[in-house]
C-alpha positions in Angstrom: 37.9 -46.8 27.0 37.2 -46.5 30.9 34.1 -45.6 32.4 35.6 -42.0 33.4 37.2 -41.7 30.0 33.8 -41.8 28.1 32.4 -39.4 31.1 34.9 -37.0 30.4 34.6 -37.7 26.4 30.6 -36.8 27.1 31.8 -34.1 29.7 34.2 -32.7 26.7 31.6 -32.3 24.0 29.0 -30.9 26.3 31.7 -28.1 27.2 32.7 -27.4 23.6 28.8 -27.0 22.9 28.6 -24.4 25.6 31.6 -22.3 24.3 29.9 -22.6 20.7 26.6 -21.0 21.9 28.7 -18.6 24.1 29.9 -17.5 20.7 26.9 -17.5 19.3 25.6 -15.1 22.2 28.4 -13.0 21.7 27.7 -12.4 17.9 24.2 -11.7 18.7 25.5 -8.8 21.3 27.6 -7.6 19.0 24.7 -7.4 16.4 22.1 -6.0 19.2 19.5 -8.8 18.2 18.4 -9.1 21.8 15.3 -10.8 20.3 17.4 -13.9 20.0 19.1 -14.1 23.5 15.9 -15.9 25.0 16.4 -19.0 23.1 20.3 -19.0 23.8 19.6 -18.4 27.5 17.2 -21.7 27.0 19.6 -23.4 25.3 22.6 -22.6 28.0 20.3 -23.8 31.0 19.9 -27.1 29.4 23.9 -27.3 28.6 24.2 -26.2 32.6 21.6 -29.1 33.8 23.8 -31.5 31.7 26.8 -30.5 33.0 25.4 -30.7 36.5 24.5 -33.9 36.1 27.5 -35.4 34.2 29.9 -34.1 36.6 28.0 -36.0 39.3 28.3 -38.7 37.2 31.9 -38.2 37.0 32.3 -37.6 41.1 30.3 -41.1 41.2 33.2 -42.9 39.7 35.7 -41.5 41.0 34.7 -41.2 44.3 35.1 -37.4 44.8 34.1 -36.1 47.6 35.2 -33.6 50.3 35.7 -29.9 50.2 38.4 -29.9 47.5 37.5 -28.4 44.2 36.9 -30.4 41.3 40.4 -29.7 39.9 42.1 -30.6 42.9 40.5 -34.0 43.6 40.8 -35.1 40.3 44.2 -34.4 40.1 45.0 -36.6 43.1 42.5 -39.1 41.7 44.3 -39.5 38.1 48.0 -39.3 40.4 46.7 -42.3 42.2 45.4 -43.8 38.4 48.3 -43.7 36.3 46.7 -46.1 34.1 43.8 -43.5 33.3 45.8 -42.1 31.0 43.2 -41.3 28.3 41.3 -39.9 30.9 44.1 -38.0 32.1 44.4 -36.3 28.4 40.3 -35.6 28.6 41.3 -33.8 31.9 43.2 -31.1 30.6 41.3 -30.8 27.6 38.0 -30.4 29.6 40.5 -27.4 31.8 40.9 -26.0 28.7 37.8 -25.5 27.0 36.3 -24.6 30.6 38.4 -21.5 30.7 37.6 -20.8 27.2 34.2 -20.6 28.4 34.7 -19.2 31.4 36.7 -16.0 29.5 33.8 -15.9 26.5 31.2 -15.7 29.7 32.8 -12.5 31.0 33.4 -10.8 28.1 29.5 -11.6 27.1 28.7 -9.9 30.9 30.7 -7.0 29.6 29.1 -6.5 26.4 25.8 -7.1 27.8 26.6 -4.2 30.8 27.6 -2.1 27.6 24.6 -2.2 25.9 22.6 -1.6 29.7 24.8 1.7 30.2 23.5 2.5 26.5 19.6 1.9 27.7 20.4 3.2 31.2 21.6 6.2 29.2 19.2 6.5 26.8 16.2 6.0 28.7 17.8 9.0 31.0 18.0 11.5 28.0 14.4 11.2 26.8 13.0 11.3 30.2 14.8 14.3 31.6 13.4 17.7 32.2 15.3 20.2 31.0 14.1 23.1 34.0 16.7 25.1 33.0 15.8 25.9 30.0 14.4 29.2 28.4 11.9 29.6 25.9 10.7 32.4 24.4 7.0 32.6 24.7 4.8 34.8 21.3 5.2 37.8 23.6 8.7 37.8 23.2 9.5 37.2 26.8 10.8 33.7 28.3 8.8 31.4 29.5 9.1 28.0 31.7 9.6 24.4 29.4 6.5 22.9 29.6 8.1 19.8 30.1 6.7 18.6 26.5 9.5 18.0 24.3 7.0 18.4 21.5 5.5 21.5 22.6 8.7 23.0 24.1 11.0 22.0 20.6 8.3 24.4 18.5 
């Protein structure tokens, strides 16, 4: 196996590992445990710095550099290395599972805006004055809320 292909074999697993624990994060959003998303969060920032640094890794071999996106230069690169082609086949696995990832990311941003709509919302409702509202005071006429939802609920 070539140098890149064992890169992009590392590469590979360290991607799969991420989608894994972007499941995992999505289960616990689903389940509202947000007691657990800390040590996922910890977890994912050590997958990132990984990544980071095998992907420089894998620019170091091949000799990627320029404006190009990842994507792009390593497409030329493997065009002009037809004999990479076990690398080649990492490639497009390593494509794949990134879009996994990159779709199990968004929908996690969307459950996690759901649930802060939910706060946002609830948070609103027990804070709000009701001014509007009449109560009858032990004279029979109204009176203001006193803005006590213990007092004013009685």
């Amino acid at each position: 196996m070539t140098p890149l292909a064992k890169i992009l074999m590392r590469e590979t697993g360290l991607v799969s590992r991420f989608v894994s624990l972007l499941d995992k994060e999505q289960d616990v959003l689903i389940a509202g445990n947000p007691d657990a998303l800390n040590e996922i969060n910890l977890e994912k920032l050590a997958l990132v710095s990984q990544l980071n640094q095998i992907g420089s890794e894998r620019s170091q071999i091949t000799d990627l550099t320029g404006t190009a996106s990842d994507r792009e230069r390593m497409r030329v690169w493997l065009g002009e290395h037809p004999q990479e082609k076990d690398s080649a086949v990492l490639w497009i696995k390593l494509l794949s599972l990134a879009q996994e990832a990159k779709i199990r990311h968004e929908l996690n941003g969307k459950l996690i805006g759901i649930h802060l709509q939910q706060t946002t919302d609830a948070i609103a409702a027990l804070t709000q004055h009701r001014q509007n509202q009449a109560l009858y005071g032990s004279n029979g006429q109204t009176a203001p809320a006193t803005g006590s939802r213990i007092v004013d609920s009685a």
